[in-house]
C-alpha positions as CSV (number, residue, x, y, z in Angstrom):
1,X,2.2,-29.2,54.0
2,X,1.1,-30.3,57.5
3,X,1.8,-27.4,60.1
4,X,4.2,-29.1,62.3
5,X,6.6,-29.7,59.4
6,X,6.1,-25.4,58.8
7,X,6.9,-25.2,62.0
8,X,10.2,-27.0,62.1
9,X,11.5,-25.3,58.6
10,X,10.6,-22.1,60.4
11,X,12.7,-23.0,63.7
12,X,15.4,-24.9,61.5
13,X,15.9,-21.3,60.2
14,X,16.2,-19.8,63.3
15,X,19.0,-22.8,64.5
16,X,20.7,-22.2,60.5
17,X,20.8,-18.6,61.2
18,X,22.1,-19.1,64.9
19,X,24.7,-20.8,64.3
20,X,26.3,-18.4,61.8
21,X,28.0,-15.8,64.4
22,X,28.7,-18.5,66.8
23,X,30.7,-20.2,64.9
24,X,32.2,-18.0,62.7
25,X,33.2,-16.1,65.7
26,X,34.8,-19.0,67.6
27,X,36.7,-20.3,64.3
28,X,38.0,-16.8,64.0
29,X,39.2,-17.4,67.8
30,X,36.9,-14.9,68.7
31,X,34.6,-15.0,72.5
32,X,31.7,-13.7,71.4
33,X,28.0,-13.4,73.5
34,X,26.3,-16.6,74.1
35,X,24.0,-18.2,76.7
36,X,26.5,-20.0,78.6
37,X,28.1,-16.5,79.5
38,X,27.5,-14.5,82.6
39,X,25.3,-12.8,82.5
40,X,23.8,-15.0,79.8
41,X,23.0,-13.5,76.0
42,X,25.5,-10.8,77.2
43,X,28.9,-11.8,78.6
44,X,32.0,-13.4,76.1
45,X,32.0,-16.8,75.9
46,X,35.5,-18.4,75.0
47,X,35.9,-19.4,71.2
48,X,35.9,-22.9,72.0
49,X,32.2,-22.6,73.5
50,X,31.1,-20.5,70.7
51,X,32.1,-23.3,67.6
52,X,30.2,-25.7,70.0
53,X,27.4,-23.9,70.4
54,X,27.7,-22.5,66.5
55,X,27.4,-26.7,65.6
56,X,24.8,-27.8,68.0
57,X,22.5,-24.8,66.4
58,X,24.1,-26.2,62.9
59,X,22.9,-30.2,63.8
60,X,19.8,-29.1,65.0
61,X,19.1,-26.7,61.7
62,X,20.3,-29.9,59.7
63,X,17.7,-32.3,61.8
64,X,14.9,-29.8,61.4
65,X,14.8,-29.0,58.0
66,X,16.3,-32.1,56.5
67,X,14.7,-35.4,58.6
68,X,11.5,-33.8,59.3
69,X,8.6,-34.0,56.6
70,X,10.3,-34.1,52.9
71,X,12.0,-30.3,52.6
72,X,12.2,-29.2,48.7
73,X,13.4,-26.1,47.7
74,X,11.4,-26.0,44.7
75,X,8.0,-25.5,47.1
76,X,7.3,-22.4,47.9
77,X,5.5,-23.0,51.0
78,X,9.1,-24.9,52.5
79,X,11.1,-22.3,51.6
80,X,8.7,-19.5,53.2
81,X,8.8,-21.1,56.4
82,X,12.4,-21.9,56.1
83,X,12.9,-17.6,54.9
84,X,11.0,-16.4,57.7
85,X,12.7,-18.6,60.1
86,X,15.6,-16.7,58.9
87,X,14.4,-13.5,58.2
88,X,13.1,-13.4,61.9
89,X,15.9,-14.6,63.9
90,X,18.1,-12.4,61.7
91,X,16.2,-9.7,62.8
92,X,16.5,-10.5,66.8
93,X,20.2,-10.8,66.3
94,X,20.7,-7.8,64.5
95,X,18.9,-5.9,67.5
96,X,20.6,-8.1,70.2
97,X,24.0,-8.0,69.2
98,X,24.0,-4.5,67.9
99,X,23.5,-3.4,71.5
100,X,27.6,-4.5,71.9
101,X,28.7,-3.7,68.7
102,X,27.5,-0.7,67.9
103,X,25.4,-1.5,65.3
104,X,22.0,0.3,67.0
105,X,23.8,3.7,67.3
106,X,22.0,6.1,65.3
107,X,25.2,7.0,62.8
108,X,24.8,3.4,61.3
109,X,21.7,3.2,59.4
């Protein structure tokens, strides 16, 4: 697998993985944090921005994984870059949005 096609199943992870909270958040008619907020990353956005921004991160998931290269979940290679895509933005959103949510306090482990 050529690197630049690693590299887009490891970003079209991160974008998947994005788009998850936003969305769900804005369907449920939810604000929730996102970067068009003030301050950015920390204020509410509206529910509306949120399913916006949950399918822009959705489309660009979908372009990054499925029109770049030949993604095939049956090599191992594809799906590591496309798990640790996940697996790391998971990890920065747990962190980030557990700072408003409480899930960094020490009581939930």
């Amino acid at each position: 697998m050529e690197w630049n096609h690693s590299a887009a199943y490891l970003f079209g992870g991160v974008f998947l993985t994005n788009s998850i909270p936003h969305f769900v958040s804005g369907v449920m008619g939810r604000p929730f944090q996102s970067p068009f907020a003030k301050p950015p990353g920390q204020g509410l956005s509206s529910s509306t921005v949120n399913v916006l921004w949950g399918f822009f991160n959705l489309v660009v998931g979908y372009v990054l994984i499925c029109r770049v290269g030949s993604f095939s979940l049956r090599a191992t290679d594809h799906v590591v870059s496309l798990g640790l895509g996940i697996l790391l933005m998971s990890m920065i959103m747990a962190r980030s949005f557990g700072r408003f949510h409480g899930g960094n306090s020490p009581g939930n482990s």
